[in-house]
VEXZABA-559599 format. One record per residue (C-alpha): residue in one letter; x, y, z; residue number from 1. Coordinates in Angstrom, 2 decimals. Each point is the difference from the previous one (the first is absolute). Last residue first. Layout:
<rs>
{"A",{X,Y,Z},NUM}
...
</rs>
This chain:
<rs>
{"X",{-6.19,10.58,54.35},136}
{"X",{1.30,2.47,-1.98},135}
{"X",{2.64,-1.44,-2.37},134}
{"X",{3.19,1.71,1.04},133}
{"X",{2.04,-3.45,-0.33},132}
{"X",{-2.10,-1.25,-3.01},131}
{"X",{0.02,3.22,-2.04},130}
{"X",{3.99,0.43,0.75},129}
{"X",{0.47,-3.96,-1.06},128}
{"X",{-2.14,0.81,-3.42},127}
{"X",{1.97,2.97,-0.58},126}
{"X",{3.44,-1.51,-0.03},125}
{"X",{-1.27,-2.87,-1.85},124}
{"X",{-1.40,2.61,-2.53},123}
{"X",{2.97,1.45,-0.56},122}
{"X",{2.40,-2.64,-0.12},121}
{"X",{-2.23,-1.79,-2.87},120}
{"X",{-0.33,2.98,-2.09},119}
{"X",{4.09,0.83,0.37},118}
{"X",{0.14,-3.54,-1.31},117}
{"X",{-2.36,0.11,-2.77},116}
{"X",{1.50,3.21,-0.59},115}
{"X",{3.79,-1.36,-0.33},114}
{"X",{-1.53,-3.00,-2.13},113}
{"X",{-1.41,2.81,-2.13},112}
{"X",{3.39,1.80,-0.49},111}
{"X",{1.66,-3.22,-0.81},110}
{"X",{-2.43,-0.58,-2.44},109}
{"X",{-0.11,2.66,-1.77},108}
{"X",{3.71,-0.01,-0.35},107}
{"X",{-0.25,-3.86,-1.64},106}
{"X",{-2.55,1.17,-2.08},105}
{"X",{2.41,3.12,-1.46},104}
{"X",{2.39,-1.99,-0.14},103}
{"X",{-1.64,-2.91,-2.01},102}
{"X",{-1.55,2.72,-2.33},101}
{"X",{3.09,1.48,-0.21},100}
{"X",{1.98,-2.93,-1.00},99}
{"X",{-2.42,-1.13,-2.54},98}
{"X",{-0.38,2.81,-1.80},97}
{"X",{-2.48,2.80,0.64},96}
{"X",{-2.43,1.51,-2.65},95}
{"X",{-3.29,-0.99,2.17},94}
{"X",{0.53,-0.46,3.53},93}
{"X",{-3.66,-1.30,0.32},92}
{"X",{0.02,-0.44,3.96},91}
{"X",{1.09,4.02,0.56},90}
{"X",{0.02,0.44,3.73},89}
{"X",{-0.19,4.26,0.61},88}
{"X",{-3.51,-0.12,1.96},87}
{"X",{0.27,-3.25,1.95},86}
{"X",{3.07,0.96,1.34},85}
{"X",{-1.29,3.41,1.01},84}
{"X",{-3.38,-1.48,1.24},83}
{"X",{2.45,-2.44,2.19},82}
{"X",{2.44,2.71,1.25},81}
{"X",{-3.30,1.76,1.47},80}
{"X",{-1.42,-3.05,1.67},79}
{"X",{3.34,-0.15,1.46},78}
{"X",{0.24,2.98,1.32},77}
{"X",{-3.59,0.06,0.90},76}
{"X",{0.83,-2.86,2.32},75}
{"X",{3.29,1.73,1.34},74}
{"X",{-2.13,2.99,1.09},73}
{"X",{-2.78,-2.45,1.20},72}
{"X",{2.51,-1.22,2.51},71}
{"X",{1.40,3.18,1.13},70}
{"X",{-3.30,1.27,0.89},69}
{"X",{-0.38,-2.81,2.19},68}
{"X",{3.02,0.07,1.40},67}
{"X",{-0.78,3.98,0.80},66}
{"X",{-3.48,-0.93,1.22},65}
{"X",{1.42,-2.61,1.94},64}
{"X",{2.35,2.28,1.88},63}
{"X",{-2.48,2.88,0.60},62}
{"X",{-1.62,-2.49,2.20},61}
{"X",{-3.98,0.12,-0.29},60}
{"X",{-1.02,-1.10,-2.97},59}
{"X",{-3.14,0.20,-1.55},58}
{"X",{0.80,1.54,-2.92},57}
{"X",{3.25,-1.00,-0.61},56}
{"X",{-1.29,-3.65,0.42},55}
{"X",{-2.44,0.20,-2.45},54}
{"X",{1.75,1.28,-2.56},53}
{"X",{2.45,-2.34,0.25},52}
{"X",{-3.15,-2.56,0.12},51}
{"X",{-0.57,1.65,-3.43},50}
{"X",{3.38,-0.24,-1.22},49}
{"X",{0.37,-3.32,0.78},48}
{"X",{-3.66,-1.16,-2.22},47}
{"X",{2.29,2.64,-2.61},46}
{"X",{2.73,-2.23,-0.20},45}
{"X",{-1.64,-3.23,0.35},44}
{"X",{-2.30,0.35,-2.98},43}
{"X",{3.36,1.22,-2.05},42}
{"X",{1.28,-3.80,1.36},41}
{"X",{-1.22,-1.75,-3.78},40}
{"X",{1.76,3.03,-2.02},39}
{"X",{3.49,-0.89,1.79},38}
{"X",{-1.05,-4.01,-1.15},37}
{"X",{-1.11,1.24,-3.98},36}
{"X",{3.39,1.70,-0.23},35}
{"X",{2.25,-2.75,1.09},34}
{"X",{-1.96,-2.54,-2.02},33}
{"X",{0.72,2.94,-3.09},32}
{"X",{3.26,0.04,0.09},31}
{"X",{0.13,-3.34,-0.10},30}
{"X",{-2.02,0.08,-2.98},29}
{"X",{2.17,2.65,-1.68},28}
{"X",{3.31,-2.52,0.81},27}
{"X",{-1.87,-2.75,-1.49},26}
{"X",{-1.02,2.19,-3.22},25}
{"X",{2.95,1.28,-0.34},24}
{"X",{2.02,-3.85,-0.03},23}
{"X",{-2.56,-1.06,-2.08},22}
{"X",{0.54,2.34,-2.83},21}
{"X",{3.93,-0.35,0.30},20}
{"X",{-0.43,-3.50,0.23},19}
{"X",{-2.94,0.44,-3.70},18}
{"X",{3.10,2.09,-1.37},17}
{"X",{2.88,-2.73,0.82},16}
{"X",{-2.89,-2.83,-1.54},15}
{"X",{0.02,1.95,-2.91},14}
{"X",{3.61,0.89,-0.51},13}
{"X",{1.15,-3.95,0.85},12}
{"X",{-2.87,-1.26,-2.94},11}
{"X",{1.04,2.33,-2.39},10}
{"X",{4.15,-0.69,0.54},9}
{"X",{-1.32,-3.52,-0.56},8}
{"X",{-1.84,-0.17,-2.62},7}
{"X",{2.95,2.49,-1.66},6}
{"X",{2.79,-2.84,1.21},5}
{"X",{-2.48,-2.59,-1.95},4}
{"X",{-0.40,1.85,-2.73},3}
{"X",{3.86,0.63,-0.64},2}
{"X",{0.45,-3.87,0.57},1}
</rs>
């Protein structure tokens, strides 16, 4: 009976530590989908930048110069916010227990969705300012 409660007690501790395992490495790879999609619009940041560039130097109305230079400002903010978040992400969060691994991931996360979101906003906002001032 002993040996059986023992084969079992083994069995529950190494399937809890191969959950655990999972359960990090799902969160990481989530992480990660969110990171690889921000990385995928990086071409559209700087293709609006240049046509922001464009546009403030041909432009003609103070007023769209000022939008326009308004527009790139929040684009490099963002780019900017990215390269930080990019820079200080630790994916091997070696010497961490469970909990703060999944804390940490599920932090990084949040503040990459936020990007992602701020990324998205921004270069909507640009593309629709491009478009309506478009020389034609």
């Amino acid at each position: 009976m002993k040996k059986i409660l023992a084969a079992v007690i083994l069995s529950a501790t190494l399937f809890g530590c191969a959950d655990k395992q999972q359960q990090e490495k799902d969160l990481l790879n989530e992480v990660i989908i969110i990171h690889d999609r921000v990385m995928a619009k990086d071409e559209l940041v700087m293709i609006n930048k240049m046509k922001l560039d464009t546009l403030i130097k041909d432009s003609v109305s103070a007023e769209v110069t000022k939008k326009a230079n308004d527009l790139k400002g929040k684009l490099d903010s963002v780019d900017s916010r990215m390269e930080t978040w990019m820079h200080n992400f630790d994916a091997e969060n070696k010497g961490k227990s469970h909990t703060e691994i999944i804390t940490y991931l599920t932090d990084q996360k949040k503040q990459i969705s936020a990007l992602d979101s701020n990324l998205n906003g921004s270069v909507k906002e640009a593309d629709t300012f491009i478009k309506q001032n478009k020389k034609k």
